[in-house]
Backbone and ligand atoms as CSV (ligand in chain L), in Angstrom:
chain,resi,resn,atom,element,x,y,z
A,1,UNK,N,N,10.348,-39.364,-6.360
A,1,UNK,CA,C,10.996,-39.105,-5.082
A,1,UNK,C,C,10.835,-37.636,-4.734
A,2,UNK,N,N,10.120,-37.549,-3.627
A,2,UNK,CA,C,10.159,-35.552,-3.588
A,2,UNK,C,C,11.670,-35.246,-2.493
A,3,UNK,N,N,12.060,-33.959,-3.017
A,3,UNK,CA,C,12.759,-33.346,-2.819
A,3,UNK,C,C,12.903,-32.815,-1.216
A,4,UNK,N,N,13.853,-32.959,-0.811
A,4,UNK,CA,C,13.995,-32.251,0.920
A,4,UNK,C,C,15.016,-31.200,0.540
A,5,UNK,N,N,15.370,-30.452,1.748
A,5,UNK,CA,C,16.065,-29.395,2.249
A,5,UNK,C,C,16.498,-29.153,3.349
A,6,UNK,N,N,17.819,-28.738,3.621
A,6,UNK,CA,C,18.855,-28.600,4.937
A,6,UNK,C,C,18.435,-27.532,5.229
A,7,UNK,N,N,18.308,-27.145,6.795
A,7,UNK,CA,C,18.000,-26.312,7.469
A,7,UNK,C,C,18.942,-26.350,8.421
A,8,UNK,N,N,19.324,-24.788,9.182
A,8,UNK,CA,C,20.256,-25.163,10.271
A,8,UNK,C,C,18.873,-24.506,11.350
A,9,UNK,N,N,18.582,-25.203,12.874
A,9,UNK,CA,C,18.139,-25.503,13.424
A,9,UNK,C,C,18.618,-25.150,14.863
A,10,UNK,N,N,18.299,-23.296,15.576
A,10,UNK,CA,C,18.505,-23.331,16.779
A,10,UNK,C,C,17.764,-23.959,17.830
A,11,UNK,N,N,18.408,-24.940,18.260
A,11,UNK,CA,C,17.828,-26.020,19.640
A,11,UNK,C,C,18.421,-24.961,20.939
A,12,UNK,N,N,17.868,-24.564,21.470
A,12,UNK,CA,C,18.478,-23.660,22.359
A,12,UNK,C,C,19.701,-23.002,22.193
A,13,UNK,N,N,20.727,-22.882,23.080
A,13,UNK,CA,C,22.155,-22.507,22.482
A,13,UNK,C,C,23.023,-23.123,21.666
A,14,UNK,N,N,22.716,-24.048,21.121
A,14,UNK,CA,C,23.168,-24.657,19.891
A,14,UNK,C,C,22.415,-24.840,18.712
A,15,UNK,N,N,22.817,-25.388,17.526
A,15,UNK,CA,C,22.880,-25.334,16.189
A,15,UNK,C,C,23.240,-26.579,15.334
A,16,UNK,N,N,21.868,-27.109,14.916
A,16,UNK,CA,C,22.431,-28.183,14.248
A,16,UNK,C,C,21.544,-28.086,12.793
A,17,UNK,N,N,21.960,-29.017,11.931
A,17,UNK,CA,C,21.817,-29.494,10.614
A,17,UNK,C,C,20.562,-30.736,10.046
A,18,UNK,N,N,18.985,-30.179,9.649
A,18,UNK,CA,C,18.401,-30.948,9.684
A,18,UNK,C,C,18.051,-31.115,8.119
A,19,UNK,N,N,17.249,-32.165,7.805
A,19,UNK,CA,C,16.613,-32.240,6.093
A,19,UNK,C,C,15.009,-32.078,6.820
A,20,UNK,N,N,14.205,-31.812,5.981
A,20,UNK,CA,C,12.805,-31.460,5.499
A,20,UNK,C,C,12.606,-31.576,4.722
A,21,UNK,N,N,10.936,-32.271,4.096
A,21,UNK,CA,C,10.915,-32.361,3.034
A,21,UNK,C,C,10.300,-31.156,2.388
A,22,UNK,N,N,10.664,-30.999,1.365
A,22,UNK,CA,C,9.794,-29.971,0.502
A,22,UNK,C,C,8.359,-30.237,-0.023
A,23,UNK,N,N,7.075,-29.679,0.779
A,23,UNK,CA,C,5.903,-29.909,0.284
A,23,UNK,C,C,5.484,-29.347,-0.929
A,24,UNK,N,N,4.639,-29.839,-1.562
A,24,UNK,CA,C,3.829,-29.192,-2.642
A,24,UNK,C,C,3.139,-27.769,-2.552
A,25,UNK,N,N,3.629,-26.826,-3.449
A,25,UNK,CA,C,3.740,-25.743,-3.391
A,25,UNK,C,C,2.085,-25.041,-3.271
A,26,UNK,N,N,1.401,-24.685,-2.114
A,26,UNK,CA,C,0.357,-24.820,-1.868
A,26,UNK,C,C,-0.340,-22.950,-3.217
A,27,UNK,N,N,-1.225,-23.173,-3.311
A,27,UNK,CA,C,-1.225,-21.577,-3.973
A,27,UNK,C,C,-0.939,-20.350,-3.466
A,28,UNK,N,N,-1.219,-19.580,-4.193
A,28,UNK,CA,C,-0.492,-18.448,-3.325
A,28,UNK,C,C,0.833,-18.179,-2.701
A,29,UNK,N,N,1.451,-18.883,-2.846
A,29,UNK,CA,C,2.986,-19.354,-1.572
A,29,UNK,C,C,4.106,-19.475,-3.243
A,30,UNK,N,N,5.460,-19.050,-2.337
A,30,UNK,CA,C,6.391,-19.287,-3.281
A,30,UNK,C,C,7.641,-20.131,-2.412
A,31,UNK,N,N,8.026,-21.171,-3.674
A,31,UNK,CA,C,9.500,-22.065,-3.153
A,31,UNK,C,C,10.711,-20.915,-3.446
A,32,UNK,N,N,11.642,-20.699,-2.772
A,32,UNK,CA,C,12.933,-19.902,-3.168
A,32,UNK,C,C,13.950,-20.947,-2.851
A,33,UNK,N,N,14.750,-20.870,-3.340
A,33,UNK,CA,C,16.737,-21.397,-3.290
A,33,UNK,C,C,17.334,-20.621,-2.684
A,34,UNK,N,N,17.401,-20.398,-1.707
A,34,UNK,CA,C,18.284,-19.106,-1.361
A,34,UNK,C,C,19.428,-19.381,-1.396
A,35,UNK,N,N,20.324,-17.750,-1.493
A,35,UNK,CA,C,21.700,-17.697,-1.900
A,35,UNK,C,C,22.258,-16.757,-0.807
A,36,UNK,N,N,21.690,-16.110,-0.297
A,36,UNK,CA,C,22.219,-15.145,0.773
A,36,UNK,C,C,21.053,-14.877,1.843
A,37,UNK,N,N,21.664,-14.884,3.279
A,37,UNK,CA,C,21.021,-14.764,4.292
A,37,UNK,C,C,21.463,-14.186,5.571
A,38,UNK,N,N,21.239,-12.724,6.021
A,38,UNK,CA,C,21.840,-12.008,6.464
A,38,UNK,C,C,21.513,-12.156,7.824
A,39,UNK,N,N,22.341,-12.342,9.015
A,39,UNK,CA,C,22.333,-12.413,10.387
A,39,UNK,C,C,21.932,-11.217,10.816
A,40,UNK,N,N,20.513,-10.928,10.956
A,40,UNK,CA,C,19.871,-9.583,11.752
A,40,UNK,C,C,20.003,-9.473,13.266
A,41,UNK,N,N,19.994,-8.246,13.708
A,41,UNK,CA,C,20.196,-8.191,15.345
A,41,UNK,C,C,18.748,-9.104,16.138
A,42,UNK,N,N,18.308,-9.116,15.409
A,42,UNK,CA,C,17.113,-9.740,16.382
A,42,UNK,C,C,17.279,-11.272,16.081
A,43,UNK,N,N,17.837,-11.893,14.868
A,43,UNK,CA,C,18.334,-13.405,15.415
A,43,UNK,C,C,19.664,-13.299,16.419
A,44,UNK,N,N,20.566,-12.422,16.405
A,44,UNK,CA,C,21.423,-12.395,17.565
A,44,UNK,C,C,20.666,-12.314,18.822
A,45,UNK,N,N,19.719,-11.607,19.392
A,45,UNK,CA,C,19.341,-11.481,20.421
A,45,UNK,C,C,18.307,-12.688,20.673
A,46,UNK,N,N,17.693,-13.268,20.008
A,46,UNK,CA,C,16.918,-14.698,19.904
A,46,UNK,C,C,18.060,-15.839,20.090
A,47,UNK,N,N,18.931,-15.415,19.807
A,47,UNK,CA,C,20.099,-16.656,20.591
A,47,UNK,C,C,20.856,-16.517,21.440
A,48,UNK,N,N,21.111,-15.212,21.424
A,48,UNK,CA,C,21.763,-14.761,23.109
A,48,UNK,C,C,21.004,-14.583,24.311
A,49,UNK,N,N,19.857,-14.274,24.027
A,49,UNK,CA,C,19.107,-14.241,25.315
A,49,UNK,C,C,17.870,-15.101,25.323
A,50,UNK,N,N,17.776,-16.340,24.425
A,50,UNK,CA,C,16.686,-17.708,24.346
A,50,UNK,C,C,15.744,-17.009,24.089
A,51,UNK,N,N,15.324,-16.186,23.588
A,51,UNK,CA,C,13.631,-15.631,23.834
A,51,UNK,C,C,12.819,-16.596,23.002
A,52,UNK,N,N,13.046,-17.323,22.051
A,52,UNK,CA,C,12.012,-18.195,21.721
A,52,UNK,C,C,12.173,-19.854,22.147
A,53,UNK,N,N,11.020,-20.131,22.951
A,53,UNK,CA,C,11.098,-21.367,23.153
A,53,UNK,C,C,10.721,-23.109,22.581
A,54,UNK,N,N,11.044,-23.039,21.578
A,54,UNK,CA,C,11.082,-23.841,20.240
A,54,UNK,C,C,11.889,-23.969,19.752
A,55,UNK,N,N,12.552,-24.680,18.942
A,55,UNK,CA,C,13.128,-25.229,18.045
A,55,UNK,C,C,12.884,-24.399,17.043
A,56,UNK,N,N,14.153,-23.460,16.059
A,56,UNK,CA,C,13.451,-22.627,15.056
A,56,UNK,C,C,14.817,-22.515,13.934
A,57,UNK,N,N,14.287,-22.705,13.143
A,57,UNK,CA,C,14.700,-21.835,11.685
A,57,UNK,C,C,15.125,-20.440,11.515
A,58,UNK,N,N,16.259,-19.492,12.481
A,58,UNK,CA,C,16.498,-18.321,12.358
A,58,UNK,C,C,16.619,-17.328,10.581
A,59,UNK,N,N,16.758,-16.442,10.876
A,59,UNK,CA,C,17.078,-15.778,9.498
A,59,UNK,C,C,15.618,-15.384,8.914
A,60,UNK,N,N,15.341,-13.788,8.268
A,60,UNK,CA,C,14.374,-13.412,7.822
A,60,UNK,C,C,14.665,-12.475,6.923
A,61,UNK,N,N,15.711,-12.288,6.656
A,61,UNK,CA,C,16.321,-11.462,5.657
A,61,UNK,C,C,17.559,-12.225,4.579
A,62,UNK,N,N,16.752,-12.104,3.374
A,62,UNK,CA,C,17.601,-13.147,2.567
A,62,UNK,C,C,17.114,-12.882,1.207
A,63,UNK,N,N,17.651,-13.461,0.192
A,63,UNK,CA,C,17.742,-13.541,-1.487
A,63,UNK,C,C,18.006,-14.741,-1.789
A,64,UNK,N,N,17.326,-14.884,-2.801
A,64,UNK,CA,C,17.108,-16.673,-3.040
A,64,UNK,C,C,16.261,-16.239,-4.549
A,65,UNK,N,N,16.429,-17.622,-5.455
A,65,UNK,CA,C,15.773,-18.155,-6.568
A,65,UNK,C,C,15.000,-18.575,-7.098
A,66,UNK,N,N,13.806,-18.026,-7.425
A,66,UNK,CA,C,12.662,-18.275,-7.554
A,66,UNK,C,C,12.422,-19.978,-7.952
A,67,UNK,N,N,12.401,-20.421,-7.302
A,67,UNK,CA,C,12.150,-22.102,-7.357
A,67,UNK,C,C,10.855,-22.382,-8.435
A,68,UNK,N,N,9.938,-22.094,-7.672
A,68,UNK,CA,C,8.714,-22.557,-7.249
A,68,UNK,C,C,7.497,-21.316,-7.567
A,69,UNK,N,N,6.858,-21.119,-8.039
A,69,UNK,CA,C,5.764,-20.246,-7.838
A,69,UNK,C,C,4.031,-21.329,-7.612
A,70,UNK,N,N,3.654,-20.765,-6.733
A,70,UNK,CA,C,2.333,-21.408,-6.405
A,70,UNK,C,C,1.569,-20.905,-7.479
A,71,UNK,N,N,0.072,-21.966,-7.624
A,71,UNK,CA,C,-0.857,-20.968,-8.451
A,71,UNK,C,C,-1.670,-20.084,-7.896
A,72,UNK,N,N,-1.658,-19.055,-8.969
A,72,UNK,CA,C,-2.100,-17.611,-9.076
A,72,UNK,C,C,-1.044,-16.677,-8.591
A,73,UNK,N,N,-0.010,-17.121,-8.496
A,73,UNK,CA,C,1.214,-16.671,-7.999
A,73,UNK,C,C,1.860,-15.991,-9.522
A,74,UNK,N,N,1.411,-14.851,-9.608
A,74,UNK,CA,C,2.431,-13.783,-11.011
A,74,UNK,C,C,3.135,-12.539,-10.846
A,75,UNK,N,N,3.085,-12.362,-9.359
A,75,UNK,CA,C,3.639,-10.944,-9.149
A,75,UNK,C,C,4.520,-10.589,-7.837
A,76,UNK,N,N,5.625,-9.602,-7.743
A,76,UNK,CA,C,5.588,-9.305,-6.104
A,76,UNK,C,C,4.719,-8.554,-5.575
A,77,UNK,N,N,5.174,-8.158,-4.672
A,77,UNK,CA,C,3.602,-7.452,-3.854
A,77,UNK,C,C,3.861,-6.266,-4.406
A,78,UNK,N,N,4.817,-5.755,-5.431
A,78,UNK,CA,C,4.606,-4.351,-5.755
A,78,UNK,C,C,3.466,-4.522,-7.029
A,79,UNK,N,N,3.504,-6.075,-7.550
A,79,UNK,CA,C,2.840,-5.925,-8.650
A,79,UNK,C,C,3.728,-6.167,-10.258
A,80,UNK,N,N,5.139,-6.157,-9.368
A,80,UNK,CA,C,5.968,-6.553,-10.443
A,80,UNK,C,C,6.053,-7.544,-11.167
A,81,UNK,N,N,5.967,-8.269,-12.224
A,81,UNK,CA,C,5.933,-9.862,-12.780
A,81,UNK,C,C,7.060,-10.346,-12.188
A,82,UNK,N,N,6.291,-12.300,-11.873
A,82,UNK,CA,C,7.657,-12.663,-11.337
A,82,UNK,C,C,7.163,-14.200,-12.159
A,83,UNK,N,N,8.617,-14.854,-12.061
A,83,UNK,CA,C,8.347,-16.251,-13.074
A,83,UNK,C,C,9.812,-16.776,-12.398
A,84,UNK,N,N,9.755,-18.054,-12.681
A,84,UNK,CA,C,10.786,-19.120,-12.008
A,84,UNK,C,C,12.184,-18.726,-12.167
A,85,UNK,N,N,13.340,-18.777,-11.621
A,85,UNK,CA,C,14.744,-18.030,-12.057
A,85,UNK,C,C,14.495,-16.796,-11.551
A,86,UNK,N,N,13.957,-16.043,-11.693
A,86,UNK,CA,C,13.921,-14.249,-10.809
A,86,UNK,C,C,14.137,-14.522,-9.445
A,87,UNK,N,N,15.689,-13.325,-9.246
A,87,UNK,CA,C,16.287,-13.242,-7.906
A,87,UNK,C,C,15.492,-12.329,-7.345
A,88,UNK,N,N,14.880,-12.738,-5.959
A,88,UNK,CA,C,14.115,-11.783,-5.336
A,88,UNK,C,C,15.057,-11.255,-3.583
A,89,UNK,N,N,14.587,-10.358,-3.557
A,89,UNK,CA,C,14.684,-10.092,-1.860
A,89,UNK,C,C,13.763,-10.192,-0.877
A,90,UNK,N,N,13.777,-10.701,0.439
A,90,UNK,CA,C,12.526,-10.717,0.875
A,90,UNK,C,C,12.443,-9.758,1.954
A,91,UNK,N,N,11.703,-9.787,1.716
A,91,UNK,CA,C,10.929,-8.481,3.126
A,91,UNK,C,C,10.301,-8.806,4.412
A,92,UNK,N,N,11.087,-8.970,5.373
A,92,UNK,CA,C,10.969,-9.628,6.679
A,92,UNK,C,C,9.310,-9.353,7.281
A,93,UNK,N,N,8.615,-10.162,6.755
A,93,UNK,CA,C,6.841,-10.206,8.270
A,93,UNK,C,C,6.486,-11.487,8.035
A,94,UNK,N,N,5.299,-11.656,8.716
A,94,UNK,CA,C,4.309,-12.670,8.560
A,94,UNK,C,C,5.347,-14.029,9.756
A,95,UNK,N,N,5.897,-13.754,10.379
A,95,UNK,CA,C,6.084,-14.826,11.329
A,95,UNK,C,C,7.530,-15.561,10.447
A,96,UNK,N,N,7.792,-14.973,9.332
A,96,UNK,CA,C,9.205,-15.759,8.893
A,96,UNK,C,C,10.185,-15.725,9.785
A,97,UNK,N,N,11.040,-16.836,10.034
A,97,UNK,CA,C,12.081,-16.602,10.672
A,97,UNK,C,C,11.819,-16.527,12.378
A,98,UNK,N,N,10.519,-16.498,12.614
A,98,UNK,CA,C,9.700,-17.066,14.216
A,98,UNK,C,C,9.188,-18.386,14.232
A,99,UNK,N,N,8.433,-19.364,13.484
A,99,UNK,CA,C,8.076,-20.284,12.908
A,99,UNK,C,C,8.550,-21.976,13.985
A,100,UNK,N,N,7.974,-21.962,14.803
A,100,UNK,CA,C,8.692,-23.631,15.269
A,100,UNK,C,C,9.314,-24.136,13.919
A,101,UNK,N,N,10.475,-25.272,13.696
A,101,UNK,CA,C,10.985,-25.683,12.769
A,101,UNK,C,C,10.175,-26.863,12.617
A,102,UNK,N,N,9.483,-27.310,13.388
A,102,UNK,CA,C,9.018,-28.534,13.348
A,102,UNK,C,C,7.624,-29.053,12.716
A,103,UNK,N,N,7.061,-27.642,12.562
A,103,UNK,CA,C,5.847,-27.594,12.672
A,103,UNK,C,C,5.304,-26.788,11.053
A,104,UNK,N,N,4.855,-28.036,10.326
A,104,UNK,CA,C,4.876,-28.197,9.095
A,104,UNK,C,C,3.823,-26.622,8.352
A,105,UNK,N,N,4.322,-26.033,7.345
A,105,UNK,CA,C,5.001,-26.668,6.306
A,105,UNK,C,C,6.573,-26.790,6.233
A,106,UNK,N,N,6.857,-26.152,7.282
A,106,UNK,CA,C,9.021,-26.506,7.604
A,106,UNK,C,C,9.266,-25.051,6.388
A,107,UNK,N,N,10.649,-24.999,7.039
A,107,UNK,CA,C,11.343,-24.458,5.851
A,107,UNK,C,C,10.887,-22.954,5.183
A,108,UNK,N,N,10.229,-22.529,6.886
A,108,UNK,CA,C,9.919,-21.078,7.106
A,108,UNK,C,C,11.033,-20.177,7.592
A,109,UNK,N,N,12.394,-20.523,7.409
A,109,UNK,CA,C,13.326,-19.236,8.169
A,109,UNK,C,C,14.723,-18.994,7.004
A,110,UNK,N,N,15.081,-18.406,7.427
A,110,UNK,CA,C,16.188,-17.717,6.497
A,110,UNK,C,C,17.073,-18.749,5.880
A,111,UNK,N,N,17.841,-19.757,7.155
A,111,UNK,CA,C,18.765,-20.049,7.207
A,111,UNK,C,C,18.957,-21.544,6.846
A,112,UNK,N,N,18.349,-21.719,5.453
A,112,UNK,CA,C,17.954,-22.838,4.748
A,112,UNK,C,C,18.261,-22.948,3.643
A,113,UNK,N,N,18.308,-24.206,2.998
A,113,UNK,CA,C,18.675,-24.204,1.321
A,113,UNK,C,C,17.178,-23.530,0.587
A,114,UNK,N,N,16.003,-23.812,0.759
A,114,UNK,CA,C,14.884,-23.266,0.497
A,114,UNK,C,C,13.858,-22.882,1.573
A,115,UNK,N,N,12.896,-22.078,0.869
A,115,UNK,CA,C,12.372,-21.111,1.632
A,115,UNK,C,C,11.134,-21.043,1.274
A,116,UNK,N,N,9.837,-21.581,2.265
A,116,UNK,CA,C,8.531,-21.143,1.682
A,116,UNK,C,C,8.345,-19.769,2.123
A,117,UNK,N,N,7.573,-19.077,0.899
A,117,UNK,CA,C,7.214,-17.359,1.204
A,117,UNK,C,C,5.994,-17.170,0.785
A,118,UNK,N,N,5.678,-15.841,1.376
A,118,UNK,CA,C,4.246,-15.441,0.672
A,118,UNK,C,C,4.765,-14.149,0.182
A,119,UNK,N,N,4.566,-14.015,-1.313
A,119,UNK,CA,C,5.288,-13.232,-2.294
A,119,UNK,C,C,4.534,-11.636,-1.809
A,120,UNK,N,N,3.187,-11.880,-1.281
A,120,UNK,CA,C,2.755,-10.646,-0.441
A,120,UNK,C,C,4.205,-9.767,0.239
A,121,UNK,N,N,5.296,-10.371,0.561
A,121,UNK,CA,C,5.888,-9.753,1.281
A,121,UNK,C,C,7.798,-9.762,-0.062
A,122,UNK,N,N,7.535,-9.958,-1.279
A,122,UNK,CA,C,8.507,-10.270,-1.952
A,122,UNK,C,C,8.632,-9.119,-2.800
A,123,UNK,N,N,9.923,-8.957,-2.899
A,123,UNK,CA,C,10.587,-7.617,-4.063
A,123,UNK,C,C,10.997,-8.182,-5.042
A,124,UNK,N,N,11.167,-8.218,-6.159
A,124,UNK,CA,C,11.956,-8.561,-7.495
A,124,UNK,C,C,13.351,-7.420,-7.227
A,125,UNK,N,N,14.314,-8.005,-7.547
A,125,UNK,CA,C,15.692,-6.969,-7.314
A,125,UNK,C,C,16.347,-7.257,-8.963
A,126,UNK,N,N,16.999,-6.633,-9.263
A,126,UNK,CA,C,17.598,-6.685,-10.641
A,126,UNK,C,C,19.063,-7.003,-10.201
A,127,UNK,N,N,19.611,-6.563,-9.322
A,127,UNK,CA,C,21.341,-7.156,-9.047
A,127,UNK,C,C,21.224,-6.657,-7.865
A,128,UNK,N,N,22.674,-7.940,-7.407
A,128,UNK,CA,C,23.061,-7.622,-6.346
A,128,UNK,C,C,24.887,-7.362,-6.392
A,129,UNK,N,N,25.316,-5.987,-5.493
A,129,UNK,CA,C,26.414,-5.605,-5.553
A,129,UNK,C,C,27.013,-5.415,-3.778
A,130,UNK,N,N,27.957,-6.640,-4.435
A,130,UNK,CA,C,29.011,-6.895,-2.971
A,130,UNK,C,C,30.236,-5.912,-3.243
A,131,UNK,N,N,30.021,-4.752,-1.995
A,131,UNK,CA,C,31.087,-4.230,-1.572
A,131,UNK,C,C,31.599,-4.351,-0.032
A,132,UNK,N,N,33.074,-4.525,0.282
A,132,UNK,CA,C,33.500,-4.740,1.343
A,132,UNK,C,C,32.667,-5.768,1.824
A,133,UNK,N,N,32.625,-7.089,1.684
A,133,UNK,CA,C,31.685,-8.214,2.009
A,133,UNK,C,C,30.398,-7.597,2.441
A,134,UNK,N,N,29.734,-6.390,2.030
A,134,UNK,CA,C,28.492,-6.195,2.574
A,134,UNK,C,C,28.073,-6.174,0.982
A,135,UNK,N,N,26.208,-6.631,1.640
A,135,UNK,CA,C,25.214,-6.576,0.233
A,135,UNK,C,C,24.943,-5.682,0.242
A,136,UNK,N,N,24.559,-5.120,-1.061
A,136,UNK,CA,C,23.579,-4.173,-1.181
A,136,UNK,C,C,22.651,-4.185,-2.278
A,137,UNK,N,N,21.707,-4.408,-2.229
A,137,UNK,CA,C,20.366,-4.712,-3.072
A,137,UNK,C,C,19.775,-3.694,-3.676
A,138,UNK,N,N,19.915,-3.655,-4.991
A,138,UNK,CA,C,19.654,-2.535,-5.739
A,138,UNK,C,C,17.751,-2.902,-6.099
A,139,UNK,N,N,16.758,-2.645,-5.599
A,139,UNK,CA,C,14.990,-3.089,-5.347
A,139,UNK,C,C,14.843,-2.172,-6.514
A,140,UNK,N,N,14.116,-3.041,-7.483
A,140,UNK,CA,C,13.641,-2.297,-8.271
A,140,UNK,C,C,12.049,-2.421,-8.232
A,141,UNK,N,N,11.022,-0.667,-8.356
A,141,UNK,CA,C,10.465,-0.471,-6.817
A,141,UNK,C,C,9.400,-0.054,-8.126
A,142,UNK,N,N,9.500,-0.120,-9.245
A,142,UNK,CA,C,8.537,0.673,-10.308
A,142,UNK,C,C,9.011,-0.502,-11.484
L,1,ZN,ZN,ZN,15.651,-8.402,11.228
């Protein structure tokens, strides 16, 4: 039985709750679990003022669990080793978090139980420390 994933899903000014399935982890590409996903000003302004006209997967800034590694997939883009269980941070490009929701492989935006990435754009972080409900991501950069 393969595995799906909940996504929340801006349909214009509203917000709903979809499943996707989780495809086979193509190479190069990484599955994440995410655990935190931070509401950036530019998904506020992508829902206050409609600028994208699609159906989308908001959120591009987030930390999640290394699920999944594709093959040839051993490093972040600093070069750091990475292996299944390593909490990463991601580093907002490549169209994450812009992505039609519909339009496969799915399960390109923040604001999901999992997350396909291209580790090209991934940090390895060693902890994360919540003060005053804000994150702060300690990137370990060497
Ligand atoms: Zn942002």
């Amino acid at each position: 039985m393969s595995r799906t994933g909940r996504a929340t899903v801006m349909t214009g000014k509203d917000f709903e709750v979809r499943e996707y399935p989780i495809p086979e982890i193509e190479p190069g590409t990484v599955l994440l679990r995410q655990e935190l996903g931070g509401i950036c000003g530019t998904d506020l302004h992508n829902w206050e003022f409609q600028r994208i006209e699609h159906d989308i997967i908001l959120g591009h800034e987030n930390v999640g669990i290394i699920d999944t590694l594709g093959a040839g997939v051993e490093t972040d883009y600093l070069g750091n080793p990475v292996k299944a269980g390593d909490r990463v941070v991601l580093s907002p490009s490549g169209g994450y978090g812009f992505s039609p929701s519909e339009e496969q492989p799915y399960l390109r935006g923040g604001f999901a139980e999992y997350i396909l990435w291209n580790p090209k754009s991934m940090f390895i972080i060693e902890k994360i420390v919540l003060i005053d409900h804000h994150i702060t991501p300690f990137v370990r950069l060497i």
